[in-house]
N, CA, C and O atoms as a DFTB+ gen file, in Angstrom:
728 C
 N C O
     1  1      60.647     175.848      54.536
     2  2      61.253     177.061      54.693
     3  2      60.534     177.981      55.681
     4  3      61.249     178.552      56.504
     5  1      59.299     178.189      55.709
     6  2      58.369     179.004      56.749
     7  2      58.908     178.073      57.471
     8  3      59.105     179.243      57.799
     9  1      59.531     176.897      58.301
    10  2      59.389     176.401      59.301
    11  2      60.526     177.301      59.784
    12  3      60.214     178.145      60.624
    13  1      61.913     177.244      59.341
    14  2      63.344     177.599      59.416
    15  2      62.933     178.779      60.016
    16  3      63.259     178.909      61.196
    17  1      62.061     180.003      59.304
    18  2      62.265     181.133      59.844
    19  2      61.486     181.245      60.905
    20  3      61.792     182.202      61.615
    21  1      60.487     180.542      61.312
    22  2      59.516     180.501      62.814
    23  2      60.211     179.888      63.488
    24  3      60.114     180.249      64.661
    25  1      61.340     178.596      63.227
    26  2      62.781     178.490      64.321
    27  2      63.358     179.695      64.552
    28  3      63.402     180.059      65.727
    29  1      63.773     180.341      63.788
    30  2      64.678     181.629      63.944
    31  2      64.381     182.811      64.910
    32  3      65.110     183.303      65.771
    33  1      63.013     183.162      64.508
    34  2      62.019     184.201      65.133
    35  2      61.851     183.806      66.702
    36  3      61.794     184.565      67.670
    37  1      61.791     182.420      66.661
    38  2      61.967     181.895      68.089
    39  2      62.903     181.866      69.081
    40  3      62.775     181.723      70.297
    41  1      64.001     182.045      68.291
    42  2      65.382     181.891      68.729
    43  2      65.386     183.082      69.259
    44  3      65.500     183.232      70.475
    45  1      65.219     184.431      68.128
    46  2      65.715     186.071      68.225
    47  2      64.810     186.283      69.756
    48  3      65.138     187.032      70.676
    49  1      63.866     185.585      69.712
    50  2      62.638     186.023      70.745
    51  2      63.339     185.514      72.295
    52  3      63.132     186.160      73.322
    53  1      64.010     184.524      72.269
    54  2      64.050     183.823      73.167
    55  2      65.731     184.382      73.805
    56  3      65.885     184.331      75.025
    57  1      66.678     184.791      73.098
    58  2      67.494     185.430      72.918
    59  2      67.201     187.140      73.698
    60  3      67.718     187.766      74.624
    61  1      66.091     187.385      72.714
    62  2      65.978     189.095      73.481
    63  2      65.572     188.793      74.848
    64  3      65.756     189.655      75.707
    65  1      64.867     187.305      75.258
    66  2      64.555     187.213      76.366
    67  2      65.646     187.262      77.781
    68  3      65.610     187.714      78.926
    69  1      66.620     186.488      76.896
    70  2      67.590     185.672      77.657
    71  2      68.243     187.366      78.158
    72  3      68.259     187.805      79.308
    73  1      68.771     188.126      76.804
    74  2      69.731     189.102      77.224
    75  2      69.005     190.013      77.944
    76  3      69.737     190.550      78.775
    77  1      67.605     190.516      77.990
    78  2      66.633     190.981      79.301
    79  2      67.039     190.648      80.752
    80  3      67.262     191.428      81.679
    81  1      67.086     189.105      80.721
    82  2      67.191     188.753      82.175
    83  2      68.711     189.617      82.267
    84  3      68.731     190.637      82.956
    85  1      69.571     189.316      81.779
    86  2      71.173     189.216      82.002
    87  2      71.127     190.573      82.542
    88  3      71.592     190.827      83.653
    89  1      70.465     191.643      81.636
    90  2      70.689     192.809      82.180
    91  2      70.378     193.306      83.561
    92  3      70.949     193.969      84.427
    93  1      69.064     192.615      83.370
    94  2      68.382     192.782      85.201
    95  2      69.581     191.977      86.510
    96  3      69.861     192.425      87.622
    97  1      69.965     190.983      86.000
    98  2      70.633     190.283      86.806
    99  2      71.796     190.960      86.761
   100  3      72.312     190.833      87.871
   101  1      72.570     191.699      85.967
   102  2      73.831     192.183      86.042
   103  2      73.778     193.330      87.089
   104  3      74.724     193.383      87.875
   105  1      72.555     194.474      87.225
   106  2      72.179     195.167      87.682
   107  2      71.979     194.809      89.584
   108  3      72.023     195.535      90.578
   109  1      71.819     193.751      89.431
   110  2      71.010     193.365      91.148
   111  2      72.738     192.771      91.501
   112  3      73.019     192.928      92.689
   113  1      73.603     192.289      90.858
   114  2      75.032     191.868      91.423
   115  2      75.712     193.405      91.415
   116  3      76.600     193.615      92.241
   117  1      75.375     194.323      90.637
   118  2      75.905     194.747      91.074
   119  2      75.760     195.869      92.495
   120  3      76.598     196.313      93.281
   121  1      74.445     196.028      92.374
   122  2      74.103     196.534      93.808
   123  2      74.544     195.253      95.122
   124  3      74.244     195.578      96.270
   125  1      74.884     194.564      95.024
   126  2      75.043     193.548      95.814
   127  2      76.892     193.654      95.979
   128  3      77.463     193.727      97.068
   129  1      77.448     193.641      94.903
   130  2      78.800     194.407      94.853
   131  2      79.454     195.447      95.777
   132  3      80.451     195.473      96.499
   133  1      78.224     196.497      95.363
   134  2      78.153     197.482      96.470
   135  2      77.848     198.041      97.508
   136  3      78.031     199.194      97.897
   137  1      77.130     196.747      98.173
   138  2      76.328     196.622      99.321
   139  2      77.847     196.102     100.181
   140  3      78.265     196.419     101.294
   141  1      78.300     195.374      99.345
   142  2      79.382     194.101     100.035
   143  2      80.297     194.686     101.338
   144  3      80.416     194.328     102.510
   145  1      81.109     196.200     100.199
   146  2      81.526     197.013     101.926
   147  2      81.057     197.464     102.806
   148  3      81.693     197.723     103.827
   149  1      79.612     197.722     102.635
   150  2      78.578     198.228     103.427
   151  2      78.482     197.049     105.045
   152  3      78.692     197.212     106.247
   153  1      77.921     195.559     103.898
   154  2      77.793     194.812     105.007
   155  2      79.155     194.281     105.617
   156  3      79.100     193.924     106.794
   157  1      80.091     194.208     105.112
   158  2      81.495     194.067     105.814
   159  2      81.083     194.746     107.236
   160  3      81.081     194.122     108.298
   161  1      80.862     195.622     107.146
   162  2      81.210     196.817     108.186
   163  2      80.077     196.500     109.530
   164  3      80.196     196.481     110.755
   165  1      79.024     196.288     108.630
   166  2      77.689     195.911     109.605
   167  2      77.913     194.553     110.234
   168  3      77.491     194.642     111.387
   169  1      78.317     193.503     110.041
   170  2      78.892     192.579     110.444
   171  2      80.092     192.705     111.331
   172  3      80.243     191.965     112.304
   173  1      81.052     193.757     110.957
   174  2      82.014     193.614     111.866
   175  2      81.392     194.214     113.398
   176  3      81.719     193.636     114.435
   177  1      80.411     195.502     113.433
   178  2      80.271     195.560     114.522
   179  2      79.405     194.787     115.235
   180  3      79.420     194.771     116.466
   181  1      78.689     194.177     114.605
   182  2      77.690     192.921     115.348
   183  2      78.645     191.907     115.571
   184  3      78.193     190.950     116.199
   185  1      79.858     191.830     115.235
   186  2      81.319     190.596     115.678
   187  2      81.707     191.707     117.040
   188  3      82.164     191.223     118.076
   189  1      81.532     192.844     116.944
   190  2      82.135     193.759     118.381
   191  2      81.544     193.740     119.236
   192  3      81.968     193.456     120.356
   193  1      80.226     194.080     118.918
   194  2      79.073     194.374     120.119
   195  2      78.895     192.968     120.557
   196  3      78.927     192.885     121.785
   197  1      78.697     191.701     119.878
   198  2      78.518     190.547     120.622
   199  2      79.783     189.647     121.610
   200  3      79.749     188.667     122.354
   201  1      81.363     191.052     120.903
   202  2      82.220     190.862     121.773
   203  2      82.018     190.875     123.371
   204  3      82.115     190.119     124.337
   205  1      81.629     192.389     123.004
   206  2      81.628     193.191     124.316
   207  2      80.397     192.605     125.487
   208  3      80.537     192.487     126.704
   209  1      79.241     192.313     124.687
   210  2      78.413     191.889     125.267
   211  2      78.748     190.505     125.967
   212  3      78.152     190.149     126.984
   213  1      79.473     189.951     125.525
   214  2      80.128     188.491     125.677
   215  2      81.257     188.789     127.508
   216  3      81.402     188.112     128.526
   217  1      81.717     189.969     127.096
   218  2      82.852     190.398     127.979
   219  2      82.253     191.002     129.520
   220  3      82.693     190.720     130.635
   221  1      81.043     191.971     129.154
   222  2      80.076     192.186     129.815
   223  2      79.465     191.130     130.766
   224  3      79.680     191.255     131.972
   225  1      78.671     190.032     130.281
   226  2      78.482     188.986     130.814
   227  2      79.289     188.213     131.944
   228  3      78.753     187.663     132.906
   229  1      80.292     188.241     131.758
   230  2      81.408     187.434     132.632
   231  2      81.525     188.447     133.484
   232  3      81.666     188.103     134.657
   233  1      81.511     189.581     133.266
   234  2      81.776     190.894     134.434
   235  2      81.150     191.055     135.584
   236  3      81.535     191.418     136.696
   237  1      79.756     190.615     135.002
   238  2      78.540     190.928     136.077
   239  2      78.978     189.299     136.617
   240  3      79.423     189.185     137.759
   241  1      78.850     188.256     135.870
   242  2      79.059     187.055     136.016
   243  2      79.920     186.975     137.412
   244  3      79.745     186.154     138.312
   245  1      80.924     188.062     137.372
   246  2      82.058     187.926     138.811
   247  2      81.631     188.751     139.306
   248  3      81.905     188.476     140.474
   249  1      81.058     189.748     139.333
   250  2      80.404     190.934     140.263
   251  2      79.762     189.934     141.271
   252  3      80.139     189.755     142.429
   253  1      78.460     189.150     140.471
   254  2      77.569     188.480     141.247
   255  2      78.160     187.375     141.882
   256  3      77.463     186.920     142.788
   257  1      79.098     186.870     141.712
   258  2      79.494     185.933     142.615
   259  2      80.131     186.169     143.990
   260  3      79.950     185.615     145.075
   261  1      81.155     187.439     143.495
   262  2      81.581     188.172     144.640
   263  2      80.835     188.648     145.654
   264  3      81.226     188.605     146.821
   265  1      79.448     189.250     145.214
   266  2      78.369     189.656     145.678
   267  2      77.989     188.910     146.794
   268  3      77.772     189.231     147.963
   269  1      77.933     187.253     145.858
   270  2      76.781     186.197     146.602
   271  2      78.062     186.116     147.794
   272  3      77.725     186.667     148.842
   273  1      79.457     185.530     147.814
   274  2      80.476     185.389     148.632
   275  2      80.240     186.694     150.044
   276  3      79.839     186.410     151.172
   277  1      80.548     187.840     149.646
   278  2      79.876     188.586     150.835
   279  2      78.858     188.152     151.406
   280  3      79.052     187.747     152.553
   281  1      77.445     188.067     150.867
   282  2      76.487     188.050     151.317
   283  2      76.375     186.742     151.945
   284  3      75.317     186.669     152.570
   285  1      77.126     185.607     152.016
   286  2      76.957     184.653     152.623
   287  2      78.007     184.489     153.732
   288  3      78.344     183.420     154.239
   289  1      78.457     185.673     154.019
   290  2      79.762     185.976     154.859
   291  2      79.036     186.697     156.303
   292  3      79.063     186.666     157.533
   293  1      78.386     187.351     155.127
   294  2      77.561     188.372     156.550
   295  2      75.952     187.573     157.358
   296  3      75.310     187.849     158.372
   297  1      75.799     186.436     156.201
   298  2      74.992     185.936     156.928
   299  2      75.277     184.921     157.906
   300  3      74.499     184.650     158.821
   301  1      76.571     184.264     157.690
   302  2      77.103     183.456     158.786
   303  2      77.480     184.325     159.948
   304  3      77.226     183.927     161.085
   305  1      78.006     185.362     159.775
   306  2      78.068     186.268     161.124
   307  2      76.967     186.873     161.795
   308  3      77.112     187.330     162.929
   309  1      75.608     186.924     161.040
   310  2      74.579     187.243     161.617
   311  2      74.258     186.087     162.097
   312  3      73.851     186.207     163.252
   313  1      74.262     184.500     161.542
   314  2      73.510     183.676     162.638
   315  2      74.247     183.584     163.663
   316  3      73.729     183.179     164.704
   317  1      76.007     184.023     163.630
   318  2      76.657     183.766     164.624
   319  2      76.428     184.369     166.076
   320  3      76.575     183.958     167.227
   321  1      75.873     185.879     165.294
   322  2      75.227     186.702     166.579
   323  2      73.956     186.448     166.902
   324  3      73.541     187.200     167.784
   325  1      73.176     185.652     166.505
   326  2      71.933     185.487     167.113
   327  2      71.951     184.904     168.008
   328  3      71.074     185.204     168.818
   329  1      72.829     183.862     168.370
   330  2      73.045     183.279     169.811
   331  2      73.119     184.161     170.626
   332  3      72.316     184.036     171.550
   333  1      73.917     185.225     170.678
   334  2      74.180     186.374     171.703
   335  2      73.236     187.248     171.870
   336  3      73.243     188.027     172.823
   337  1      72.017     187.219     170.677
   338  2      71.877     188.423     170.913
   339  2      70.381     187.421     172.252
   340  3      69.731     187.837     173.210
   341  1      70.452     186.291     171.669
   342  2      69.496     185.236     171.904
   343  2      69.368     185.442     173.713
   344  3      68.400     185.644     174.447
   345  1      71.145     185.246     174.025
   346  2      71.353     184.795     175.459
   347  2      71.095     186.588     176.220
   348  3      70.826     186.785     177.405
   349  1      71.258     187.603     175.232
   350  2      70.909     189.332     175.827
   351  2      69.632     189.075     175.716
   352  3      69.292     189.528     176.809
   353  1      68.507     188.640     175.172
   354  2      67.610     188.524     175.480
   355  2      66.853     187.456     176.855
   356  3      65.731     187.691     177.304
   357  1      67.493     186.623     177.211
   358  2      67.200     186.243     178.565
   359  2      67.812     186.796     179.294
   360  3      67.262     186.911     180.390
   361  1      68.923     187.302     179.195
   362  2      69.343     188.041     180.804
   363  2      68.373     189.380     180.655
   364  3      68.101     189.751     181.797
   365  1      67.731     190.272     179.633
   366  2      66.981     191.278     179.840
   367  2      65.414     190.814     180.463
   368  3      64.705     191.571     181.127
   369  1      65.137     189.710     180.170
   370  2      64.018     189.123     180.573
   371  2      64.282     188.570     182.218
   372  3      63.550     188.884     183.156
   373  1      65.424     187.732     182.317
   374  2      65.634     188.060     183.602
   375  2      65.615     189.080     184.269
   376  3      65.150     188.851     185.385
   377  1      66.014     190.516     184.059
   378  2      66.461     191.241     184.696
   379  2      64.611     192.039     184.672
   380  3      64.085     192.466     185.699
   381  1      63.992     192.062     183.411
   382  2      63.015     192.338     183.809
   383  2      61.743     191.768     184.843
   384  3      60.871     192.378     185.462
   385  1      62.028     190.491     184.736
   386  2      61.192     189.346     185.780
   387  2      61.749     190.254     187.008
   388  3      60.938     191.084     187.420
   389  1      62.898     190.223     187.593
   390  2      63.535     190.799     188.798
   391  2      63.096     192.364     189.359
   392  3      63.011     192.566     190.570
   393  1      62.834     193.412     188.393
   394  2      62.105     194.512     188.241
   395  2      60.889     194.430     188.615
   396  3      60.461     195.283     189.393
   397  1      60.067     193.405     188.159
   398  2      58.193     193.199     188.507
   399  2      58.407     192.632     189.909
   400  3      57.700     192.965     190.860
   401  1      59.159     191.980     189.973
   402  2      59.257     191.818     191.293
   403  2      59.752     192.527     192.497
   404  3      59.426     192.074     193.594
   405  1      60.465     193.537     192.432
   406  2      61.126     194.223     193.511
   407  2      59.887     195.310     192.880
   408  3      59.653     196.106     193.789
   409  1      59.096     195.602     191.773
   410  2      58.168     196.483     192.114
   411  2      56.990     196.284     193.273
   412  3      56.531     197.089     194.084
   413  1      56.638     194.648     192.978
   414  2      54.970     194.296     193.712
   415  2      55.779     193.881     195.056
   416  3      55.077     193.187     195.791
   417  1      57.208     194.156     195.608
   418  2      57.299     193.967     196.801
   419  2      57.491     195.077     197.409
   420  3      57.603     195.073     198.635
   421  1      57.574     196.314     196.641
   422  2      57.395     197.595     197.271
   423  2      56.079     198.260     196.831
   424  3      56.113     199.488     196.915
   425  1      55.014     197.769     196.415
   426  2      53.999     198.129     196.969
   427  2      53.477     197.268     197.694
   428  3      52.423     197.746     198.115
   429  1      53.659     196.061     198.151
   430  2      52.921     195.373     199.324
   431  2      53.654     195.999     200.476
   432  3      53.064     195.703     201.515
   433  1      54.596     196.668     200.678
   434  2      55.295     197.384     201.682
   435  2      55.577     198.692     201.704
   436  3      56.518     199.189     202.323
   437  1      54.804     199.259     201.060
   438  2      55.141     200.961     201.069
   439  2      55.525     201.681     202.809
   440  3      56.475     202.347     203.221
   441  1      54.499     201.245     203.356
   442  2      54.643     201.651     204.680
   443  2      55.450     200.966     205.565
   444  3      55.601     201.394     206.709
   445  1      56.133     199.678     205.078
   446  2      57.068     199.174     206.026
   447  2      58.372     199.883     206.118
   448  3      59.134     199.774     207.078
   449  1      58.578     200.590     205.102
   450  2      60.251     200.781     205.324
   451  2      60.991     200.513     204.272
   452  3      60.867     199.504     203.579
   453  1      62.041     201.674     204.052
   454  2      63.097     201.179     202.999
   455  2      64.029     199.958     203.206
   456  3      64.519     199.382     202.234
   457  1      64.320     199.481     204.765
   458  2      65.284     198.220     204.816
   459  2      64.255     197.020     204.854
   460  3      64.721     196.075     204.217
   461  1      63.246     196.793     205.287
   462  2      62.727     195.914     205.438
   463  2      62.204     195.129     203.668
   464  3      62.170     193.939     203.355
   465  1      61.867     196.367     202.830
   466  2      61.760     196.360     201.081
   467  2      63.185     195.260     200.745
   468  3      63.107     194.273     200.014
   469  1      64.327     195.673     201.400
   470  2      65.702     195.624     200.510
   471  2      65.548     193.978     200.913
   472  3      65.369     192.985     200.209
   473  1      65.729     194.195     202.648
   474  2      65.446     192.784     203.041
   475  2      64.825     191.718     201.880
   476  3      65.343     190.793     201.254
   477  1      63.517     192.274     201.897
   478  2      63.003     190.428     201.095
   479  2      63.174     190.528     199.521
   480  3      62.962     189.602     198.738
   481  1      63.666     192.029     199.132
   482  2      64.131     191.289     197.721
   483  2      65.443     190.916     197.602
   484  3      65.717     190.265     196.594
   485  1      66.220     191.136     198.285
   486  2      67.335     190.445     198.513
   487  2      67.390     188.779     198.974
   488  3      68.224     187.930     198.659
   489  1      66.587     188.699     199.545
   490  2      66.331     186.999     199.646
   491  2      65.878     186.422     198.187
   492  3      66.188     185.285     197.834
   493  1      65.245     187.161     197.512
   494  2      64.816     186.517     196.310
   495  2      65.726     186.339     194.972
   496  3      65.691     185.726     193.904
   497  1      66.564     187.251     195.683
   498  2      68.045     187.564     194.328
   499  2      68.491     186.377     194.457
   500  3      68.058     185.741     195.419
   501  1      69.646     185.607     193.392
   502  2      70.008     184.589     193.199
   503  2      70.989     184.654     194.214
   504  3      70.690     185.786     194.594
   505  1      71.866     184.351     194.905
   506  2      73.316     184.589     195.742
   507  2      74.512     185.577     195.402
   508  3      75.268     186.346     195.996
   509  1      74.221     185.056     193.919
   510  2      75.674     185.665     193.912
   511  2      75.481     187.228     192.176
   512  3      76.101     187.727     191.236
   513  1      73.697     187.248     193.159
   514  2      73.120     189.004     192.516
   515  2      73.207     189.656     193.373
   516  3      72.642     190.702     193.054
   517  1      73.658     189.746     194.547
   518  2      73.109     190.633     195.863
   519  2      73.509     191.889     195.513
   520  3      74.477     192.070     194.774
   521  1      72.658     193.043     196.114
   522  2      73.060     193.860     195.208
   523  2      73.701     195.401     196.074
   524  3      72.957     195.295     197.048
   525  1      74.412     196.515     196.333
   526  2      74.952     196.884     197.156
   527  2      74.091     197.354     197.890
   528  3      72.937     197.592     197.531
   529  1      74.823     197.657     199.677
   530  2      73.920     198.075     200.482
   531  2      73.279     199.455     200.622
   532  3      73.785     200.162     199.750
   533  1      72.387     200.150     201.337
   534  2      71.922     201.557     200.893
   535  2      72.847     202.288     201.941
   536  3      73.366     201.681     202.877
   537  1      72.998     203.510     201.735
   538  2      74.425     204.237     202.460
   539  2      73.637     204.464     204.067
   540  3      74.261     204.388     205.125
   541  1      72.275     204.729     203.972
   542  2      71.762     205.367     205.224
   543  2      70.498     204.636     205.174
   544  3      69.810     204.748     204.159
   545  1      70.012     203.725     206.374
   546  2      68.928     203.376     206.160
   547  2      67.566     204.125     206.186
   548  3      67.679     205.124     206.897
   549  1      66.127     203.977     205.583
   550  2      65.388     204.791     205.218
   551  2      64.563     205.335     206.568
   552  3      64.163     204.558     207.435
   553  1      64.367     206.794     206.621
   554  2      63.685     207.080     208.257
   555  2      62.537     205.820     208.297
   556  3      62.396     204.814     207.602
   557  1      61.781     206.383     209.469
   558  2      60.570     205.546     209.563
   559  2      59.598     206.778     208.330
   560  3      59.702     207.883     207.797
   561  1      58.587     205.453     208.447
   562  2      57.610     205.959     207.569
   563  2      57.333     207.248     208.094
   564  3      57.478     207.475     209.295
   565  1      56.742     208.562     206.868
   566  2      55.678     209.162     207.434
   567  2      54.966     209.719     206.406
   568  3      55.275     209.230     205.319
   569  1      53.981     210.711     206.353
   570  2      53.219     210.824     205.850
   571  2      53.345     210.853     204.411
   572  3      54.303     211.420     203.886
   573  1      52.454     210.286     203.747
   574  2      52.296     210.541     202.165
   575  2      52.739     211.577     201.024
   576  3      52.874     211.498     199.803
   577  1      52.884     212.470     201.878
   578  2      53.384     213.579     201.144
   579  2      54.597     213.563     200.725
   580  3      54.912     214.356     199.838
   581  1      55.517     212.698     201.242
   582  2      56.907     212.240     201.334
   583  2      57.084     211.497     199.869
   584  3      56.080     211.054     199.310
   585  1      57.972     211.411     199.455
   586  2      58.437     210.699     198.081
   587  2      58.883     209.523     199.051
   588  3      59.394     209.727     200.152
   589  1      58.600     208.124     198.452
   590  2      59.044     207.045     199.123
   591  2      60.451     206.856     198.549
   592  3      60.908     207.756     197.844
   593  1      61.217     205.692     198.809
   594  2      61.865     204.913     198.196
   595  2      61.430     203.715     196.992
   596  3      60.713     202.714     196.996
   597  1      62.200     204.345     196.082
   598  2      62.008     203.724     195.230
   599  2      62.963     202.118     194.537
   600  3      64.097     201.811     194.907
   601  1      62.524     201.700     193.994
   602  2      63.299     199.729     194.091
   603  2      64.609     200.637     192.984
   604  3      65.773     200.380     193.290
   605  1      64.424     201.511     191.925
   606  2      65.572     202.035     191.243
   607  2      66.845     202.599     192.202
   608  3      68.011     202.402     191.858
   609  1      66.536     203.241     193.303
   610  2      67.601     203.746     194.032
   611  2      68.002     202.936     195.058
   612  3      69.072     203.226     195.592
   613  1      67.456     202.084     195.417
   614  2      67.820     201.067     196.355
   615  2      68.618     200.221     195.179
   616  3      69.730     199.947     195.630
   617  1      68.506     199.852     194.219
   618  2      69.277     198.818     193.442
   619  2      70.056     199.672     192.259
   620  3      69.691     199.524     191.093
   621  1      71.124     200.557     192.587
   622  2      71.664     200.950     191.704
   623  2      72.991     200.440     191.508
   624  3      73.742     200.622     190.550
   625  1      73.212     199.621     192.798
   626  2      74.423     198.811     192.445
   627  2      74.275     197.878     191.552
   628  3      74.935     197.816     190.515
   629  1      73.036     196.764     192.031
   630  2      72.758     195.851     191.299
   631  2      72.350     196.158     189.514
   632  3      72.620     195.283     188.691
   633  1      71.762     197.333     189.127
   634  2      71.516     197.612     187.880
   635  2      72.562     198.024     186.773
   636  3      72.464     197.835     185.561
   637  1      73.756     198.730     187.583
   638  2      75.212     198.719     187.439
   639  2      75.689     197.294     186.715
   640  3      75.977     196.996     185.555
   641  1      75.640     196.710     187.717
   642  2      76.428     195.518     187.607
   643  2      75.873     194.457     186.136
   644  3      76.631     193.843     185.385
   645  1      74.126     194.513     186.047
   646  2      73.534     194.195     185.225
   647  2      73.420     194.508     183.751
   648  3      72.801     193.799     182.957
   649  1      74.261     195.970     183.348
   650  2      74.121     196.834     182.464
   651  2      75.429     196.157     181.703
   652  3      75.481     195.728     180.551
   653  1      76.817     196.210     183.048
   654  2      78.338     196.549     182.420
   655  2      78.343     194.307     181.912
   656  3      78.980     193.935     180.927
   657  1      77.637     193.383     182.706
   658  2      77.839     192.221     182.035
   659  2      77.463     191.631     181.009
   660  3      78.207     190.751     180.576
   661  1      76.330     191.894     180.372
   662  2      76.305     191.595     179.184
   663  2      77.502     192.108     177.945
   664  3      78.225     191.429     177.216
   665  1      77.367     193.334     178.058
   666  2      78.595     193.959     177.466
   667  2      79.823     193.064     177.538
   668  3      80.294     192.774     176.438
   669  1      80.314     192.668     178.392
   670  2      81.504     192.024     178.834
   671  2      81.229     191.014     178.286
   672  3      81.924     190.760     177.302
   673  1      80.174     190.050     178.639
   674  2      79.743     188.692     178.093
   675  2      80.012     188.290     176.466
   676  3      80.498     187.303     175.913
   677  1      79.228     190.046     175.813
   678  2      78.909     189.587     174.409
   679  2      80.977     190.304     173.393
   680  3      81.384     190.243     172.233
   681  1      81.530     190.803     174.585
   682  2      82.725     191.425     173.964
   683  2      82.855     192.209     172.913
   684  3      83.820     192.350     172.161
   685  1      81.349     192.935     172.911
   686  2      81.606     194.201     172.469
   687  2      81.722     193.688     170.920
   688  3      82.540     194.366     170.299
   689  1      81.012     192.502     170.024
   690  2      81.158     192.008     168.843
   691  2      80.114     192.377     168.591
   692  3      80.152     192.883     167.470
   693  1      78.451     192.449     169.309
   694  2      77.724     192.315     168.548
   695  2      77.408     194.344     167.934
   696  3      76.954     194.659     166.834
   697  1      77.860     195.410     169.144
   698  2      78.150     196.090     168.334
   699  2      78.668     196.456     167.229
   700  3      78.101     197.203     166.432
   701  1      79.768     195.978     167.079
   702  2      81.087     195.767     165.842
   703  2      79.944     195.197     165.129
   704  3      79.942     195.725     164.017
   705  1      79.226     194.591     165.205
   706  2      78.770     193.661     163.856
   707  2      77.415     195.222     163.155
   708  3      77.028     195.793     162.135
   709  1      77.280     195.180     164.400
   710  2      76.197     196.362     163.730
   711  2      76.641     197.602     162.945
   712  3      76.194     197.907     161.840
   713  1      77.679     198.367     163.713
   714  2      78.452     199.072     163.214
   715  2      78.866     198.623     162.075
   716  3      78.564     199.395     161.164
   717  1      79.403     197.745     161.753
   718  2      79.862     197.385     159.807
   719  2      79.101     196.801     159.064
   720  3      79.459     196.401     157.956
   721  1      77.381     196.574     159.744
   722  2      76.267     196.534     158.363
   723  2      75.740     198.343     158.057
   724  3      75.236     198.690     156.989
   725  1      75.912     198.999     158.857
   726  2      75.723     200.241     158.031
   727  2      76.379     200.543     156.918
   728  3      76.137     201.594     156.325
């Protein structure tokens, strides 16, 4: 009989235990109950924002492609002009070679004369650079005090002519090109 009731006592014990937990546990579902619309809500906008962010992505995604498409538009037209600007750079180098030279032939001749100057750089011009003739040929020399002739006014035809062909040559693109990278 003492056994029966130390079963029993065990039972009541184990029982007050059991209905302890239940209460605690009834308590934590139900904060969890009431959390439930809470996180509905928190979830739905982390389903929005990873919308948008999603939508975002593809945006820039075509921005940058469009981007790269220009930028590989303008770089084919820039190598296109480097040829030109390539071939304006030898005719300026020509034209400057031609300059050092009609300079050191008017100082090895200061005192000869303005036609005799025109003379030998005109032999040195290619044929078909010759460049126009001077309206009045230059007096004779005289004294120092005098402003000479200079290779710029003797060749203003020819520098004319040197200025307006490239222009013509390059058709007025490689401006245009400059003008629409600003």
């Amino acid at each position: 009989m003492i056994l029966s009731y130390i079963f029993d006592a065990l039972i009541v014990l184990l029982l007050g235990v059991a209905i302890g937990y239940a209460y605690v546990l009834n308590q934590r579902l139900r904060v969890l109950r009431d959390s439930r619309g809470e996180l509905e809500r928190v979830v739905n906008s982390l389903a929005e924002a990873i919308s948008q962010a999603d939508s975002g992505l593809n945006e820039i995604h075509n921005v940058a492609n469009s981007l790269g498409r220009d930028l590989d538009r303008k770089i084919d037209s820039a190598r296109g002009h480097g040829g030109e600007i390539e071939a304006l750079i030898e005719r300026a180098e020509l034209a400057a070679s031609r300059l050092e030279t009609a300079i050191s032939v008017a100082r090895r001749h200061e005192d000869a004369g303005a036609q005799a100057f025109q003379d030998e750089v005109v032999e040195r011009l290619p044929l078909d650079r010759k460049p126009k003739p001077v309206a009045e040929p230059a007096p004779a020399p005289k004294p120092r005090s005098k402003a000479r002739p200079t290779p710029a006014k003797l060749f203003v035809g020819l520098a004319e002519e040197e200025a307006e062909e490239p222009a013509r040559a390059a058709g007025g693109s490689i401006v245009k090109a400059l003008r629409g990278m600003r």
